[in-house]
C-alpha positions in Angstrom: 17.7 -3.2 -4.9 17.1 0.3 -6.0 14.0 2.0 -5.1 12.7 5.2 -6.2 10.4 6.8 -2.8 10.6 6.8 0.3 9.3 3.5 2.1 6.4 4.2 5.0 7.1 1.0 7.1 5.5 3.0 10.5 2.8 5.0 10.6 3.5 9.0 12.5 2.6 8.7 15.7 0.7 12.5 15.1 -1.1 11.3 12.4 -2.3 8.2 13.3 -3.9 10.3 16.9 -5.4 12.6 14.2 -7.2 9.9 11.8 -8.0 7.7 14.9 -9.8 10.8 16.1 -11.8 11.5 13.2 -12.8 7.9 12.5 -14.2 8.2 16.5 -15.8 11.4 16.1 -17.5 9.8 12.2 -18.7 6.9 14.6 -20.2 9.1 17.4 -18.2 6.6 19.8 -18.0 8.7 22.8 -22.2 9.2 22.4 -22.7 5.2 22.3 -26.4 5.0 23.0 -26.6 1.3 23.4 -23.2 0.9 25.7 -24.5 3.7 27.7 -27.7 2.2 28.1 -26.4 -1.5 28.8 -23.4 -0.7 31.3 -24.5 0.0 34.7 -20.8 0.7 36.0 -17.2 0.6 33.6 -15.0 -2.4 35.2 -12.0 -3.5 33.2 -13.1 -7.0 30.7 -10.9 -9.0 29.3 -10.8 -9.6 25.3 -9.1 -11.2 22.8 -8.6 -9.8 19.8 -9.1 -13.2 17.3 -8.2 -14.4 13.5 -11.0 -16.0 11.6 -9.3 -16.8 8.6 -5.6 -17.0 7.5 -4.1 -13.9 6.7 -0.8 -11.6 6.7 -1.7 -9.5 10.2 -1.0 -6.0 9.6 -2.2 -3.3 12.4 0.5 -3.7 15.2 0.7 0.3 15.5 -3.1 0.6 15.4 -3.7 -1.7 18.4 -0.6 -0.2 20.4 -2.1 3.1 20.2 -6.0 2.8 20.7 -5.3 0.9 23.8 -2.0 3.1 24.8 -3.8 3.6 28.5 -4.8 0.0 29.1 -2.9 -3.7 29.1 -2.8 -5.1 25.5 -0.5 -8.1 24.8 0.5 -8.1 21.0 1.2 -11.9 20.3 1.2 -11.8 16.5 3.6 -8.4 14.8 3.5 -7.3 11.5 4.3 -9.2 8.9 3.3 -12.3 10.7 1.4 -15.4 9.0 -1.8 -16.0 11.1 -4.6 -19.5 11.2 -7.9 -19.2 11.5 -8.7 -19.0 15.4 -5.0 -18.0 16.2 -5.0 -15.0 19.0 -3.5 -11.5 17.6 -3.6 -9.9 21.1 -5.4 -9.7 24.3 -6.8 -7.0 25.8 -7.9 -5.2 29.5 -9.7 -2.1 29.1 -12.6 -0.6 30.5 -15.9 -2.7 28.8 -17.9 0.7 27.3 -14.1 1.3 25.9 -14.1 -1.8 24.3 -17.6 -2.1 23.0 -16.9 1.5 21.5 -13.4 1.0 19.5 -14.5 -2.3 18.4 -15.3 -1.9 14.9 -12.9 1.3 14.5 -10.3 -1.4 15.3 -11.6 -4.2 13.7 -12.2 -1.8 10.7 -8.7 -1.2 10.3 -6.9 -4.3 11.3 -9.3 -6.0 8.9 -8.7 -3.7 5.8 -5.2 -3.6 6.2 -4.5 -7.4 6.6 -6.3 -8.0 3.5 -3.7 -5.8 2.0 -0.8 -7.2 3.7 -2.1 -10.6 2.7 -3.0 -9.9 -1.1 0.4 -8.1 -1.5 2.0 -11.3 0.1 0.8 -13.6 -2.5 1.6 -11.4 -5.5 5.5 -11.5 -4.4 5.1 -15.3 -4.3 3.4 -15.4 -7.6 6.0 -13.1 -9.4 8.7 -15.4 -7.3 11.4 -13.2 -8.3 13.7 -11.3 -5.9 14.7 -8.7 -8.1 11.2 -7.4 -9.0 9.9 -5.5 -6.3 5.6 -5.4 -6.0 5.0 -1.9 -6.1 2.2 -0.1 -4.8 -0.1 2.5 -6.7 -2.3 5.9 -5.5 -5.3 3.9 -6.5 -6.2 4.1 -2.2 -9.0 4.5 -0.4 -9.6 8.8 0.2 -8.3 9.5 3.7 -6.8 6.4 4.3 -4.0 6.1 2.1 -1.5 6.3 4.6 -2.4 3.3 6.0 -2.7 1.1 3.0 0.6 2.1 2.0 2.4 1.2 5.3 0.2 -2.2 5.1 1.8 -2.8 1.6 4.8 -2.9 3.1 4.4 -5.2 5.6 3.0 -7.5 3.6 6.7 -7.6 1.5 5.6 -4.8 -1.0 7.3 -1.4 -2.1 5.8 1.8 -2.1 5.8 4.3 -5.3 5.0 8.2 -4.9 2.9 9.2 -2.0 1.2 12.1 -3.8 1.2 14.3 -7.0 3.9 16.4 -5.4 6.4 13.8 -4.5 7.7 13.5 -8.1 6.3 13.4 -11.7 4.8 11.0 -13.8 4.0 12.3 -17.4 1.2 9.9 -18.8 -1.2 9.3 -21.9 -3.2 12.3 -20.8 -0.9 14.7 -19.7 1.0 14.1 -23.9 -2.6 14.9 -25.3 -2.3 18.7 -23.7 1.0 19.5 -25.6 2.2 18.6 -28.8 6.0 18.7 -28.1 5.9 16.2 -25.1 9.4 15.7 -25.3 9.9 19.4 -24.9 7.8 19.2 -22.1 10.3 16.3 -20.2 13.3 18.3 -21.1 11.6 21.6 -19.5 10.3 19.8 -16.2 14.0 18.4 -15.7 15.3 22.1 -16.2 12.9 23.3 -13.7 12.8 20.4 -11.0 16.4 19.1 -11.3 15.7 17.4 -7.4 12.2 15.6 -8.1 11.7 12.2 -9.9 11.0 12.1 -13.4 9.5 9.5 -14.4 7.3 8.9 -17.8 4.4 6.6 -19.1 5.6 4.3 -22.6 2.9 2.6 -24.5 4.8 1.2 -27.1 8.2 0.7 -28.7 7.9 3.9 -30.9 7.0 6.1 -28.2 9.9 5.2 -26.5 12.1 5.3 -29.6 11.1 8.8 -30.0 11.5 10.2 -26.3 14.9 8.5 -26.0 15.5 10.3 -29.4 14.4 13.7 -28.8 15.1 14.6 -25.0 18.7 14.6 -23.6 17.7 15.0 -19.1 18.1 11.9 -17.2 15.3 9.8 -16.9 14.7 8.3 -13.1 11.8 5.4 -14.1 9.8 4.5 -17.4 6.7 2.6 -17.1 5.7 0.1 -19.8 2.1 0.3 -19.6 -0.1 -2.6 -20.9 2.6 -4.6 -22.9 3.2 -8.4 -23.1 6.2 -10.0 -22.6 7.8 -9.4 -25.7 7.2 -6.1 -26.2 8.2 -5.3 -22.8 11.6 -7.4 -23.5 12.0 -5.0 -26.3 11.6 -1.6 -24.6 13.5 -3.0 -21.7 16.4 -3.3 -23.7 16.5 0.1 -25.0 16.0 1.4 -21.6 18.9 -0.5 -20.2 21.4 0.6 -23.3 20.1 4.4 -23.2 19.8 4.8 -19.5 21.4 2.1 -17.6 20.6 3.4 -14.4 17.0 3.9 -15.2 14.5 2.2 -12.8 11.9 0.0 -15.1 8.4 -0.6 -14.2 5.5 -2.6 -15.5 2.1 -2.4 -15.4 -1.6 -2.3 -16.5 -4.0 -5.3 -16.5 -1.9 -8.1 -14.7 -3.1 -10.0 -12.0 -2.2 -13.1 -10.0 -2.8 -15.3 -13.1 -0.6 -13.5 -15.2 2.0 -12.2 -13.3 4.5 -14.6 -14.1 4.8 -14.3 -17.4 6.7 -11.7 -16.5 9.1 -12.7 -13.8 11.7 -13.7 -16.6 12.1 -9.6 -17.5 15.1 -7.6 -16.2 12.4 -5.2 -14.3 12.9 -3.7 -11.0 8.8 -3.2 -10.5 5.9 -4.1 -11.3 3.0 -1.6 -9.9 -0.3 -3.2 -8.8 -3.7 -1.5 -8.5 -4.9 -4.4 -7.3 -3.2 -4.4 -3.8 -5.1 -1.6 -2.8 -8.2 -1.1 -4.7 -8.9 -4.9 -5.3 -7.6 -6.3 -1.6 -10.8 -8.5 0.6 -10.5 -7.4 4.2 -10.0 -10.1 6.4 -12.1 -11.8 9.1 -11.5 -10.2 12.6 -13.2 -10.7 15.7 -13.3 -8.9 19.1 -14.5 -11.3 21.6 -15.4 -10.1 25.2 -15.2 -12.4 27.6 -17.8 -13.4 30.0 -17.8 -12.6 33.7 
């Protein structure tokens, strides 16, 4: 299966220290005024990091670093189907540790399941091999990182990482010039070694690019069409440029998704993963002495 970006399946280990340090420092954690007041001494607890609900876990890499100094006991990896009371790890740290990195933990093992898990159940709704799920930018500011790597561990594919990473000329970028197929053929000329990829709302529009601009095209997105009229534009694509990577997308959802699983697409890009996704219910649990 051809993809078009690199994949993030792991998250750096430098910038997961970095963002794990400003989400501690954001939580005042080290200046805990209730922990500070409640623990007399700091004597290792046991705790058990516990599902509420059934999910796709995603947040290995998360736990293995917070707790990098103390015992922790991963029994459910990424990608893994959970139950509802079913035990993702077990921990031995230090109690005003624990009680302080609880919600930074639970904060990110939650959000990122519920991606993991929402991007699970689109792939078995398209139930189609060929069509990869693809994410979108359409992430949460500062933590886009980590919704992307959670996409993939749910089974998902992830487009362009940023503005930089390669181009996508849409609706609003044809408004600003009035030869946008001039504008293709220049950006090809000028960035022979980044993706170009452009935004088709309808047959003509396509028509007339494939008509006008002679550079290789690396991916054409059908925005907003049914069926049928992606059929149609899918089938130019294919005879004009056969290596072209298709994608679909623009108001489909669960419900709709397969009506489209019968299309020779390789993507289908979904908002929804990441802007839409529930977190899931995750508990720390302390035990008693």
């Amino acid at each position: 299966m051809k993809q078009l970006y690199e994949q993030h399946k792991t998250l750096d280990k430098n910038f997961l220290i970095k963002k794990i340090d400003e989400f501690i420092l954001e939580d005042k954690a080290n200046n805990d005024i209730t922990t500070k007041h409640l623990t007399q001494n700091n004597d290792k607890r046991l705790a058990y990091i516990v599902c509420e609900e059934a999910m796709i876990f995603a947040g290995e890499q998360i736990l293995k670093h917070i707790f990098e100094n103390d015992k922790c006991e991963i029994y459910k990896q990424d990608g893994k189907k959970c139950e509802s009371g079913d035990i993702i790890a077990e921990v031995q740290a230090p109690q005003e540790y624990l009680l302080t990195r609880e919600r930074i933990v639970l904060n990110l093992l939650q959000r990122l399941s519920g991606i993991a898990t929402l991007t699970a159940q689109y792939i078995t709704a398209v139930n189609n091999d060929e069509i990869k799920i693809l994410d979108t930018r359409k992430t949460t500011p500062g933590l886009r990182a980590f919704e992307k790597y959670a996409v993939t561990v749910g089974g998902g594919y992830n487009h362009r990482m940023d503005l930089e990473m390669g181009s996508m000329f849409k609706d609003n970028h044809f408004i600003l010039s009035t030869q946008f197929t001039n504008l293709i053929q220049t950006f090809s000329d000028q960035h022979p070694n980044k993706k170009l990829q452009i935004e088709v709302d309808d047959y003509k529009q396509l028509t007339s690019i494939c008509s006008n601009i002679s550079c290789k095209l690396d991916a054409v997105l059908l925005d907003n069409m049914n069926p049928d009229e992606a059929r149609q534009c899918i089938n130019l694509i294919r005879k004009t440029y056969p290596s072209c990577f298709i994608e679909l997308s623009g108001g489909i959802n669960l419900n709709t998704i397969g009506n489209f699983k019968s299309l020779d697409l390789d993507g289908i890009s979904i908002g929804a993963l990441t802007h839409q996704a529930q977190s899931k219910n995750i508990k720390l649990e302390i035990q008693k002495i």
